[in-house]
Structures are given as C-alpha cells and as structure tokens.
ROZALO-585477 format. One record per residue (C-alpha): residue in one letter; x, y, z. Coordinates in steps of 0.05 Angstrom, whole numbers, plus 5000, padded with zeros to 4 digits. Example, Ala and Ser with C-alpha at 12.3 -4.5 7.8 and 13.67 -1.06 7.14 Angstrom:
ROZALO-585477
A524649105156
S527349795143
***
This chain:
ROZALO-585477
X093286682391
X092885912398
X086685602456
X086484982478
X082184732524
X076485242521
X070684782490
X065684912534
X066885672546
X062386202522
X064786532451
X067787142493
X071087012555
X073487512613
X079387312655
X083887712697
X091187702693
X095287382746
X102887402760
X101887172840
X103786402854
X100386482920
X093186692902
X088886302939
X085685792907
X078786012904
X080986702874
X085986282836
X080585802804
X076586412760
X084186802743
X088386672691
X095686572708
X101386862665
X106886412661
X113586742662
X117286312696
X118885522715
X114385612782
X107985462756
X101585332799
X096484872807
X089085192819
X088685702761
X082085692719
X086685932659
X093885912638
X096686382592
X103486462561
X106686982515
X109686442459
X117086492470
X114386242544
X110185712515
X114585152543
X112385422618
X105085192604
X102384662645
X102583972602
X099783462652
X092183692650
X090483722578
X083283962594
X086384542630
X084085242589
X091685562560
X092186082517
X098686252483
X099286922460
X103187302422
X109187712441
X106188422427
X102588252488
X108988322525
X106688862570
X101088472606
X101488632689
X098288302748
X090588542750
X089588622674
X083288402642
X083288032582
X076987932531
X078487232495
X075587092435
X074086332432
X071386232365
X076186732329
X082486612370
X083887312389
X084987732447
X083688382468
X085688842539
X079589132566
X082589362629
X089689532650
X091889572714
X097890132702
X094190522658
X091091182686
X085391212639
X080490662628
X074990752582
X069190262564
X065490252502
X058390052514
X055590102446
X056990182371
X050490532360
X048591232365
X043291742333
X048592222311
X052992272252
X058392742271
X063392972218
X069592712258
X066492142297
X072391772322
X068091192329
X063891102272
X056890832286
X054190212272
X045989972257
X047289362294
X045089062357
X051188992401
X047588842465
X053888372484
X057588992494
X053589212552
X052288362568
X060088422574
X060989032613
X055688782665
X060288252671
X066888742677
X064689182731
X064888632787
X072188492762
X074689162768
X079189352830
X075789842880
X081890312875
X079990482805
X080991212807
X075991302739
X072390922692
X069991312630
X063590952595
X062891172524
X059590962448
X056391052407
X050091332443
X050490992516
X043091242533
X041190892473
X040590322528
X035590712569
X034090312626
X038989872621
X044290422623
X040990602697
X041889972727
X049489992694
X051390632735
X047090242793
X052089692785
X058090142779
X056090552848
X055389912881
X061389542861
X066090132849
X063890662904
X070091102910
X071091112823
X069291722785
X064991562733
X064992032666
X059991812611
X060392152542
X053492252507
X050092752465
X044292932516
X038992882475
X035592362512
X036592842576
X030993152547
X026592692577
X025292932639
X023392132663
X029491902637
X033692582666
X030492362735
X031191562735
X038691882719
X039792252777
X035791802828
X042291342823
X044991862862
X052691652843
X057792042882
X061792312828
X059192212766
X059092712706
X057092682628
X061292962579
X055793342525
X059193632465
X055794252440
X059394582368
X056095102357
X051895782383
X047595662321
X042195042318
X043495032245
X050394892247
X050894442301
X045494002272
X050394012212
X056493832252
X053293242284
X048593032220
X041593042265
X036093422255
X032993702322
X039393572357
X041394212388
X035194432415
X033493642455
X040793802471
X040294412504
X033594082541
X038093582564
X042693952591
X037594432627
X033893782657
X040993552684
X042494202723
X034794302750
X036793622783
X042893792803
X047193392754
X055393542739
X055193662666
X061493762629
X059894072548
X065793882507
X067694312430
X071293942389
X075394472352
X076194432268
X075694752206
X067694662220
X066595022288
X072695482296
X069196042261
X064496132312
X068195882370
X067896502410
X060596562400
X059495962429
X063196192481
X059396782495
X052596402494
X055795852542
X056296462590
X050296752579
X045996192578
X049195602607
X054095852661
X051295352709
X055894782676
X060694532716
X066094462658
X067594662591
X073394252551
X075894482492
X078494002452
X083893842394
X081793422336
X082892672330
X084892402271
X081091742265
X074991412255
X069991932193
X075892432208
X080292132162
X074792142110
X072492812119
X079493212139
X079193682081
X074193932114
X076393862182
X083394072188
X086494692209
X092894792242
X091494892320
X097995422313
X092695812255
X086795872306
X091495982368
X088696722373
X081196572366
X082095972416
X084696422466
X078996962460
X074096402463
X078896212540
X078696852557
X070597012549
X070096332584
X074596542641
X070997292649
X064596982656
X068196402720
X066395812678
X071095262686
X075095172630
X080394652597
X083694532529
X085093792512
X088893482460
X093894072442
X100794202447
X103794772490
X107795022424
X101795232385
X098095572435
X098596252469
X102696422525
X095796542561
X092495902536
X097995432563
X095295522637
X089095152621
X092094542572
X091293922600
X094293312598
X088193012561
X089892412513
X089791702539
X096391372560
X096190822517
X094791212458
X099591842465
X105492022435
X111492532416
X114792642353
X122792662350
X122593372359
X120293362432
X125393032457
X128793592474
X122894062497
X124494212573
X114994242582
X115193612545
X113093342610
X107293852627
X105293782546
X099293402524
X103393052464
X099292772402
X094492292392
X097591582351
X093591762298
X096092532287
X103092332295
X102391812228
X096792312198
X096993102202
X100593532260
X101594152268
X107494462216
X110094882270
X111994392326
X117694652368
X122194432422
X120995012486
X124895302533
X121695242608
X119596002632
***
C-alpha cells in the first residue's frame, strides 16, 4: 500500500469507506472516498484508490491524505472501516458493512493456555487495541445487528472493559453484543456486579467449559484453578441475572467425556441460557498440537448426539457449530447451525452438488487447506 500525505496522522488511522459523491461535507471531511470512477469530489478527509484506479486520485492538492491500495482489496463497499497503518504502509478491514458477522479483538492477552487456542496469547501490553476500539464504536452504523468482542482475555481490562460495553450500549443501542471470555474473573462478585449494572439490552458471554472433571479442564485450558473460578463465574452471572452462553469445543481432548459434561450441565447448570457445541478450528496452537486434537467429527457423530440428546431431555438450549450436516446424525442435524464467519467459510468441490449445501455450516479456511473430515458427501434434501 503506498500513503502520501499522512505526515501528521497518528501511526494507526481509522477511516470509513465512502463510494457517495454527495456526502455532505462535514461527514465528507473525516471519510475516506474510494475512487472508482472519473467523478471525484472535493471535501473528503482521505482518498483512496485500488491501484489499477490510481490515475482517479486527486492530483491538484498534494497535501491531500491518498492511499493506494492494492487490488485484493477489490471488495471494499460503502460503510467499510479501514485500520491504516502509517508507519508500516498497510491496511487492514476492521469492519464490513456486508458482512453478517463482525467480531472485535480487544486484546492479545489472556490467563489461559488452551490446547487449540485459535488465537494464541501474547505477554504484551496491547492497550491500543482497546485505545482503537474506543475509537471504532462511534463509527459503527446503528443498524449493526451484532458485534462480537473477543481476545485474548477481554476482562483482563477490568474496568476499562465496563466503560467499553457502556460505550457500546450508548452508541449502538439496538446491537447484540456477545463477548467471549473464560469467566474466571466472574468470580468476583464486584467485578460480576459492575458487569451487570451496565444493564445492556442484549448482551451475553460466551464461557467455554471442556470438561465435567476440574482436572481435565484445567488441562485443556493450561490454568490451574480454572474450572472452579469458572464455575463461580458463571454462578455470579446467573444470581444477577446475566445471559450466559458455555461453549465445548469438541476434540480428541474432551470427546471422551462429552456426555458427562452434558449430564453435569443439566444437573448443575440448567439455568444457562445456551449451550454451543462446537467443531474444531484448525489455526492458531491447533496446528501445533493436532495429533492430539483431531478426530474425525463423522468418528464421534454417535457420542455427540447422546451428549444433544441429554442436553435436550433436561430443556437446555442447545446448538452445534462448525460441523457439516454429512457427518452428523440424522437427529443432530436439527440443531447445526450456520456458525462460521462469512468471510472465513468455505466448501470443498464436493458440495457443489449437495442439495443442504445451503442449510450446511461449510468449513472453516483453515480445515479446508488442513484436515476435514474423510467422509464428506454430497446429500440428497429429505
């Protein structure tokens, strides 16, 4: 990506993507315009160009800020946000306006160690991240359907995590907000109530919990102490009156036991308002650790349905994520979800010719150039 014209800008700028000549000019003076044609404006804080469009670029104000980027960034809309990197010369979408699913990491750091962490964590201070996303929300449109906020450990920002949602609830009032954490600073019963004074109107935490047993959860997620603050956390949500969803990622490391789990979510915690079952990704300590990891979701098809089905006798809400209709059950396929993030899901060759292919979750990116599933299978509808 070539700048010019961005001297004076902080290292990491925000600017929102704009295809509308008309914009008035003092929404036009803090958007970026994408030139894709000869009608340029005057007015626009930034100009950007993919490079073939290069010649479109404003030439008479040399001081005016202009990006050209490259043509992989082809399918930038109206209403996208864009993170440019001043120093480094590089761009990167934080928000896309056609996409269904926006998620926003606010932090590389986290207490936990988990086998398959898709995001591997980082002893660093990041604080820009959440600098950044204070500085994101505001930009957002209203009509946002859901924002997920995600890590690392987000409550690793204690306080400053609070005034976050604040912020959220008071820019974004009709967006569902779902935050993925491990809970354990839930156990705090200050924290648990500075939590739920924001009193958001649909707001939810995703907890994942990967085992019945203490021992082998505190393995899974390389913590001592883990599942029992976890379990407090949880319990200090509910007393409050808190939607908690507890998600299982399903492997070679907590299949054994899944229906167990199960079983103790519906003895003990049948007050959750969700519980996602979920298909393995194949990035991040994954790839390091998949010997370990991997099973074939068509090998554990019958233990993930007895784990649905003690789920479903005790009422608890329940979903699977992440797996294809062909390797599960007959019975199992009511409650797959299309789970995986637009911008990161895809179909192998064989699919083309399933007639669910549109009801089917597909793969993640990374399973379709890692490990699948050997027994992937065009279907016939019912």
């Amino acid at each position: 990506m070539a700048l010019s014209g961005f001297a004076d800008e902080p290292p990491r700028k925000l600017v929102k993507v704009s295809t509308n000549a008309a914009l008035p000019k003092p929404m036009a003076a803090g958007a970026a315009f994408l030139c894709e044609s000869a009608n340029v404006p005057d007015g626009f804080g930034y100009y950007l160009a993919l490079e073939a469009n290069r010649h479109l670029l404003p030439k008479e104000k040399p001081e005016t800020a202009i990006a050209v980027l490259p043509e992989s960034a082809g399918f930038l809309r109206n209403g996208d946000i864009l993170r440019l990197s001043v120093r480094g010369g590089t761009y990167r979408v934080v928000f896309r306006s056609q996409c269904r699913h926006t998620t926003i990491l606010l932090t590389e750091r986290c207490n936990h160690y988990c086998l398959m962490c898709s995001q591997p964590p980082r002893d660093v201070n990041d604080d820009w991240i959440i600098d950044e996303v204070e500085r994101l929300i505001p930009m957002l449109p209203t009509s946002a359907r859901e924002i997920g906020f995600t890590g690392g450990e987000p409550t690793l920002y204690e306080d400053r995590l609070i005034r976050l949602l604040e912020q959220t609830k008071r820019c974004l009032p009709r967006t569902a907000v779902h935050m993925l954490t491990n809970g354990r600073r839930f156990a705090d019963r200050a924290f648990t109530h500075a939590y739920a004074s924001v009193n958001h109107p649909d707001l939810m935490v995703g907890i994942p919990v990967y085992s019945d047993d203490p021992v082998h959860h505190n393995f899974v997620v390389q913590a001592d102490r883990a599942f029992d603050e976890t379990m407090g956390g949880i319990l200090n949500l509910k007393r409050l009156g808190q939607r908690v969803e507890i998600r299982v990622v399903i492997h070679r490391q907590t299949i054994d036991r899944l229906p167990q789990l199960a079983e103790f979510i519906g003895r003990n915690l049948l007050f959750v308002d969700k519980v996602a079952l979920m298909g393995l990704e194949i990035t991040g300590f994954t790839r390091g650790n998949l010997g370990k990891l991997w099973i074939d979701p068509f090998d554990y098809r019958e233990t993930l349905e007895e784990a649905v089905d003690i789920l479903s006798a005790y009422r608890v809400p329940t979903a699977v994520y992440n797996h294809q209709l062909c390797v599960v059950t007959d019975r199992v396929r009511a409650f797959c979800v299309q789970s995986i993030s637009d911008w990161k899901n895809e179909y192998l060759p064989v699919c083309s010719s399933c007639e669910v292919r549109s009801e089917c979750g597909g793969f993640f990116s990374s399973s379709v150039k890692y490990r699948h599933s050997d027994h992937i299978s065009p279907k016939a509808r019912a």
